[in-house]
N, C-alpha and C positions, 0 to 999 in steps of 0.2 A: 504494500500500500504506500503512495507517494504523498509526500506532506500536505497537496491537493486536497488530495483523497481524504486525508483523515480532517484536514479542516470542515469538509464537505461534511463527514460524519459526525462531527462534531456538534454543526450545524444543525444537522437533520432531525423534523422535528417529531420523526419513527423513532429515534434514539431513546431508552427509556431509560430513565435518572438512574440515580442507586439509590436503594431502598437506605434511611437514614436508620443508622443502630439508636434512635434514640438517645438517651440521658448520655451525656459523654462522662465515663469511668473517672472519677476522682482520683488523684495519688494513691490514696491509700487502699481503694477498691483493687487498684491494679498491683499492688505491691502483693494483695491480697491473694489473688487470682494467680499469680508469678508463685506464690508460694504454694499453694494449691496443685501446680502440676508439677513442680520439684516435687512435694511428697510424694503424687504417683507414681512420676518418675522412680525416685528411690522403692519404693513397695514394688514395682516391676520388676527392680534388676536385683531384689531381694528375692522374688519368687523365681524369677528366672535362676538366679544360684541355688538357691535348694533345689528347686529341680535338676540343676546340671548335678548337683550332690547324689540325687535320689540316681542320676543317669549312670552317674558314676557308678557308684556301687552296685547299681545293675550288671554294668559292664564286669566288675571286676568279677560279680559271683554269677557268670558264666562262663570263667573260666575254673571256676570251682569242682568240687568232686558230687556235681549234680546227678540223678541215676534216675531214671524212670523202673519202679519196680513190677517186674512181671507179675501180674494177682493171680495167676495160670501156677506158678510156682511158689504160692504163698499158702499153706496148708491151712485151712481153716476145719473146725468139728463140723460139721452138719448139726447138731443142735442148736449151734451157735448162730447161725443162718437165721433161726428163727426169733432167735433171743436179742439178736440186733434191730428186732422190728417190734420189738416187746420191751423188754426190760432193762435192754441197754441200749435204746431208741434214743436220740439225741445226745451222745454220749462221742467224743471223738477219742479214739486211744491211738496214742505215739508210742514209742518203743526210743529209749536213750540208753548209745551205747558210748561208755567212755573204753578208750584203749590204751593201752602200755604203747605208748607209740610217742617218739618224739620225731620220726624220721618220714611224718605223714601216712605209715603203711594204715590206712586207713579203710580199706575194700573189704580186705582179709588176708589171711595168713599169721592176724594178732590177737592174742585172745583179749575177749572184753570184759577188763574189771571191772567194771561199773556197768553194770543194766538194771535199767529202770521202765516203767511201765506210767506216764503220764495220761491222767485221762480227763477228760475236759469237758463237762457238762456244757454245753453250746447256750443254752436257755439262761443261765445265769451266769457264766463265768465261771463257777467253781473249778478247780484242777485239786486232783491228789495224788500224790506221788507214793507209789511202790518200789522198794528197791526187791530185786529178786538176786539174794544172793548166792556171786560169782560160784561159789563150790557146791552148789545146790544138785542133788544126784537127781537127773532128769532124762526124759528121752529127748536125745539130739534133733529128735523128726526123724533119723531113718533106721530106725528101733537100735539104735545106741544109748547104751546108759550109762551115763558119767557125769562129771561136773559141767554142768549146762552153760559156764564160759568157752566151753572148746567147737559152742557152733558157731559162733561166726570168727573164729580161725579155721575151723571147717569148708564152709558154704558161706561166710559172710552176711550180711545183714539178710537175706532174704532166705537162708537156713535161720538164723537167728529168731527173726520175725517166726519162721513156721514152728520152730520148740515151743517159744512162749503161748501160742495159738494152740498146739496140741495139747501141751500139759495143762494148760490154766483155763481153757476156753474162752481165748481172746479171739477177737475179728482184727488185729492188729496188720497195718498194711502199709501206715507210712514210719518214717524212722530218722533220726538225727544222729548220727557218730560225730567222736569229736575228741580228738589227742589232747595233751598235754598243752601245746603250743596254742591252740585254742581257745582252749579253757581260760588260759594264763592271758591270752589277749584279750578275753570276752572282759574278762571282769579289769584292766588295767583300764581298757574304753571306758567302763562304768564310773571309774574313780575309785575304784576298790569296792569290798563289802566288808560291813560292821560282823564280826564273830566274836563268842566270848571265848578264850583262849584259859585254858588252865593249867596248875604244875606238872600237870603230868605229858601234857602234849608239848610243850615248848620247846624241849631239846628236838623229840622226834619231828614236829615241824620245822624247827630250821633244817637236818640232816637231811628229808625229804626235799626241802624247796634248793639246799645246797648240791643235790643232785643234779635234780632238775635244770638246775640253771646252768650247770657243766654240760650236761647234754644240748642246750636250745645256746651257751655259748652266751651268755647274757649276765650280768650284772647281777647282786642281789641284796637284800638288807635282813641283817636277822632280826627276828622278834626279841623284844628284851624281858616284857616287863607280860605278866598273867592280864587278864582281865577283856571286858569290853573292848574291843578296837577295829580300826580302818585293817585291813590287810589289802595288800596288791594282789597282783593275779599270782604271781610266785610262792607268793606265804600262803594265800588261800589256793592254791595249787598242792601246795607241800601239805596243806591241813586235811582236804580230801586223802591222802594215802594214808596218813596214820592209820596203826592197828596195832600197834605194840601197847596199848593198856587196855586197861579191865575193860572186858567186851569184844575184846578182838575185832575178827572183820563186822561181827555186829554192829561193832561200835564205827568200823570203820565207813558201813554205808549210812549209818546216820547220817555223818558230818558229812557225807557227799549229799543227803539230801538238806541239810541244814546249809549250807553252802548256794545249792543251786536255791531254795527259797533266799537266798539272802541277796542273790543275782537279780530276781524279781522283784525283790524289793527296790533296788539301787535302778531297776528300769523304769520302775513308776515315778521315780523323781529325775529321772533323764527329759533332758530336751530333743526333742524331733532331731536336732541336727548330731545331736549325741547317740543317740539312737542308731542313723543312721553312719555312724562311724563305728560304731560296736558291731553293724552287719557285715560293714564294711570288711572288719577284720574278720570275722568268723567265716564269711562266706569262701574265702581265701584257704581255710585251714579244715572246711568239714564237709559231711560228706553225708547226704540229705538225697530223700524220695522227695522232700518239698521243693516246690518251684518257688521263685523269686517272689510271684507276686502274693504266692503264702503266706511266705514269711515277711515281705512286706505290709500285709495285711495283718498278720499279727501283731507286728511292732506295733502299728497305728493302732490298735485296741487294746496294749499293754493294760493300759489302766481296769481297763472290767474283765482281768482274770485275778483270780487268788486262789493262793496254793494255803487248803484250810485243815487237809490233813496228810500224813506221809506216815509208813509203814515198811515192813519190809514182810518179805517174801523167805521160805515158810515162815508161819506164827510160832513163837518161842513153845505153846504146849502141842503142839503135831510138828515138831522136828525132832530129831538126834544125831548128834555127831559122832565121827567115827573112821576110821580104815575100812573102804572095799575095798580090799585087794590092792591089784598095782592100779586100780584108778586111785589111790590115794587116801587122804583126808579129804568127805565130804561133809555136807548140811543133807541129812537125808529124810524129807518128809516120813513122818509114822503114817499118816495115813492123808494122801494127794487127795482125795477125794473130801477130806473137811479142810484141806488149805483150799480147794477151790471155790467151796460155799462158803466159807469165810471171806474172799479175795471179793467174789461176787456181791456180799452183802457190804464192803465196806467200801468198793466204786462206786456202784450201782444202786444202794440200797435196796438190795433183791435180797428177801428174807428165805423166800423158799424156794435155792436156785437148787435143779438137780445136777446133777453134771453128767455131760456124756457118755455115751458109753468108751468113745474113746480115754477118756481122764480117768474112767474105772477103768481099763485093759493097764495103763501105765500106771496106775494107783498098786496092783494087781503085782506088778512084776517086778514094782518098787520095795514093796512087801517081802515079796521073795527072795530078792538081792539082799535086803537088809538081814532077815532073818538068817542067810546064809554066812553071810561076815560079820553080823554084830551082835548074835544070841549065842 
């Protein structure tokens, strides 16, 4: 268009004005308004960083030790089929295995000292944790009977999963493993967790956590003084292994479940961005049926779970310990068949659970082992 032209246009009286914005903005309207989109601005590239956070950690935990578990290959009772639509309806059950492992062997090939049975009432949040402990004389799943830590050095978590399914009539099918280096990371992200420490554990926790930290090559701090306190991931590391006083490994899977309730606790007063730095680390070092956006989902509803009661696996009057043979020193149920109406009434509050006939065959032959090495 030539200066002609636009004077022309200028002129023309088809040209329609600009619509007047009215009141013209005061100083202070506009300083006002200027401030106004600085904050969105900032709340934008706030949101925009936790998300690249939340991306991040996506990223990193798929590079993780993620497994899609076959359910083809996960043994479940057929009683139990029917009891997941009944009495343990609404009910999620996890399977947590800790492992002597500081070198990642995490699939299998290591036995798992630590297994646990979390179950999760979906309707209200409640979780309660069972420990089933490690020298527990069970059927492996493929009619072996021995200390029920040796199936997933066996077959790994998806033998593992099928043991605690047959002996105990779980529907259990997803699962959480998780080393030493794990552990120790989950809880250092947290800020540590409050334990009350006593005389008797305080050497054996530091010798444990001075282990530990020879193998993961890291730094460490001893505990000095008894009582209340902060521990890191290393000392609350080393306090999970203790077994050297009264109670032995009894005593020893308390403190792993005293421990991980104390993990939960320290999560409920984590911030989102802390949060997602504690996945950050774990997803890196464990080795999960759950996908990402599980366990993401779980984070984000930390607050409406609570772990309100914990146990262990058998109950101190239907066990005995003992020598079978060259399987060893076990924990060897008197009678599987009331650990499992037991187990049943204190997840589920199922008073009058029967157990299957599978859990009678291995109740059955548990009986017979016993009586053969230990009457």
């Amino acid at each position: 268009m030539t200066k002609n032209d636009r004077d022309a246009y200028e002129k023309s009286p088809d040209r329609k004005p600009k619509k007047s914005s009215g009141k013209k903005l005061t100083k202070k309207e506009q300083a006002r308004k200027k401030r106004t989109r600085i904050i969105l601005f900032i709340v934008e590239i706030f949101v925009l960083a936790l998300m690249g956070v939340v991306l991040y950690a996506v990223l990193q935990g798929e590079k993780a030790g993620h497994v899609e578990v076959k359910e083809e290959n996960i043994i479940i009772n057929d009683t139990v089929k029917n009891a997941a639509e009944t009495t343990m309806k609404g009910y999620r059950n996890i399977a947590l295995f800790g492992v002597d492992s500081t070198t990642g062997a995490l699939t299998k090939h290591t036995r798992s000292d630590t297994i646990m049975i979390a179950s999760i009432n979906q309707d209200t949040g409640e979780c309660r944790l069972v420990s089933v402990y490690r020298d527990t004389y069970l059927n492996l799943s493929n009619d072996t009977y021995t200390k029920c830590n040796g199936a997933y050095a066996k077959g790994g978590p998806e033998m593992a999963i099928s043991m605690l399914n047959m002996n105990l009539d779980m529907n259990i099918t997803d699962f959480v493993t998780v080393g030493f280096a794990g552990l120790t990371d989950t809880i250092d992200a947290l800020g540590g967790v409050y334990i009350d420490v006593d005389e008797a554990e305080i050497n054996h926790l530091n010798n444990y956590q001075l282990c530990i930290a020879e193998d993961l090559k890291r730094p460490y701090t001893k505990v000095t003084s008894t009582g209340y306190q902060l521990l890191d991931g290393l000392q609350a590391t080393g306090y999970c292994r203790i077994r050297y006083t009264a109670g032995d490994d009894f005593k020893r899977a308390e403190r792993q479940r005293e421990v991980l309730t104390a993990v939960a606790d320290q999560a409920k007063k984590a911030s989102p961005a802390a949060l997602v730095q504690t996945a950050n680390g774990v997803f890196s070092e464990v080795y999960t049926s759950l996908d990402l956006s599980e366990i993401l989902e779980l984070l984000g509803d930390v607050t409406k779970y609570n772990i309100t009661k914990t146990e262990g696996f058998p109950q101190e009057e239907y066990r005995v310990t003992g020598t079978m043979g060259a399987k060893g020193s076990c924990v060897v149920p008197t009678n599987l068949e009331e650990n499992v109406k037991w187990l049943h009434q204190f997840l589920f509050d199922d008073y009058n659970y029967t157990p299957s006939a599978m859990v009678q065959e291995c109740s059955r032959q548990i009986e017979a082992d016993k009586n053969r090495y230990l009457n």
